[in-house]
N, C-alpha and C positions, 0 to 999 in steps of 0.2 A: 845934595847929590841926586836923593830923585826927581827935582824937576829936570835935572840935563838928559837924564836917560827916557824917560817919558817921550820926549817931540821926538829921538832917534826911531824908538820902536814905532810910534804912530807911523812917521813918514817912512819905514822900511814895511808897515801891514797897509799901506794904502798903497803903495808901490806893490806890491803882492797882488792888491785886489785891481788895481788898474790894469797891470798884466794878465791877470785871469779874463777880465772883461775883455782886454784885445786877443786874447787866445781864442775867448770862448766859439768863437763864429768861423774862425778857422778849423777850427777842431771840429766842427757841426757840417761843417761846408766838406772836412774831408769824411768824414762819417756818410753824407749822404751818398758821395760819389764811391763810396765804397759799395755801398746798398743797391745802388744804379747799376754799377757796372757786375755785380755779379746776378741781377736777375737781370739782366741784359744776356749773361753768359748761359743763367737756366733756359730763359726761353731760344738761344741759339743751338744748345746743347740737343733739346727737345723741342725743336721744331716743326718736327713732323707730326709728333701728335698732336701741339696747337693747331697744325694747318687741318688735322679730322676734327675738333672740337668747334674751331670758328675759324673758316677759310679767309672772309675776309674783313672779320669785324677788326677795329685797333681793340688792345689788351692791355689792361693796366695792370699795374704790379700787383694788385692783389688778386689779378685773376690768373696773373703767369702764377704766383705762389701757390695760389689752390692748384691749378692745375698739373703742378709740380710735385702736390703732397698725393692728389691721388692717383698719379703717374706712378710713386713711388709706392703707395699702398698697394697696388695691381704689382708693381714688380716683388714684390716684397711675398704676397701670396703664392704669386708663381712657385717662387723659389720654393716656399715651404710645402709647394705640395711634390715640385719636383724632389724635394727630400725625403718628402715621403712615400712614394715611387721608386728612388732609388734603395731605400734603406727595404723597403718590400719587395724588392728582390731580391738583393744581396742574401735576407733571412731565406727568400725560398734556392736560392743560390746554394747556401751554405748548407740547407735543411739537406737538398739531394744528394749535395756531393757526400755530407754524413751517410745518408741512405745507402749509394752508393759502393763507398769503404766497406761497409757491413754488411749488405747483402748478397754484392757479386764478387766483390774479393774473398771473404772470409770461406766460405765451401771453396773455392778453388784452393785457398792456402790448406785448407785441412784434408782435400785429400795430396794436394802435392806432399803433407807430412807424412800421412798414410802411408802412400805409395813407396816415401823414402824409407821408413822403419821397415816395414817389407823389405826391404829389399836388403837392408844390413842386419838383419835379422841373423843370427849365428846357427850353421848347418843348412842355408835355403841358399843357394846361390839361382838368380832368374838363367831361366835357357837363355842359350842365344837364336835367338833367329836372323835366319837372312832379308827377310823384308822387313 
């Protein structure tokens, strides 16, 4: 019985491995065109900073991808320091408007209390005046 099953499995793992070989170059061929067309799309994307870099040399792919990493490295510090700009002021933002609550409201509200105990105070009725 095992010589009949033997030449089936051979000839369905050579049939596997023949397939894999006529795959493999398909598979390779869509892989690069994959690779092509999206640094095709960085350097369309970011064109303008390749045209300050080198106005009129040709660019290979590995010089679109560098100059695509540190495109992105400049954009990237940008942001962190515009975050840090933003978040320094927000704090002095935040710091004054506290200030603020507590320094020029608080005497205003204590003597508006003042004023009011005064004034319901038992036996003190305020004059009236006409102006």
């Amino acid at each position: 019985m095992a010589p009949t099953i033997t030449p089936a499995i051979t000839s369905s793992q050579e049939h596997l491995a023949l397939d894999h070989k006529l795959r493999k170059p398909l598979v390779e061929k869509l892989r690069r065109e994959r690779i092509n067309s999206n640094i095709e799309q960085l350097k369309s994307l970011l064109g303008p900073e390749f045209l300050k870099q080198q106005p009129e040399s040709k660019l290979e792919k590995a010089d679109i991808l560098e100059m695509t990493v540190c495109f992105l490295r400049q954009l990237q510090q940008q942001n962190q320091q515009q975050r840090k700009l933003l978040n320094h002021f927000n704090q002095q933002q935040s710091s004054s408007d506290t200030n603020l609550k507590e320094s020029d409201f608080s005497p205003l509200s204590s003597t508006v209390q003042t004023s009011l105990t005064k004034e319901k105070s038992p036996g003190t009725e305020p004059l009236w005046r006409p102006w």
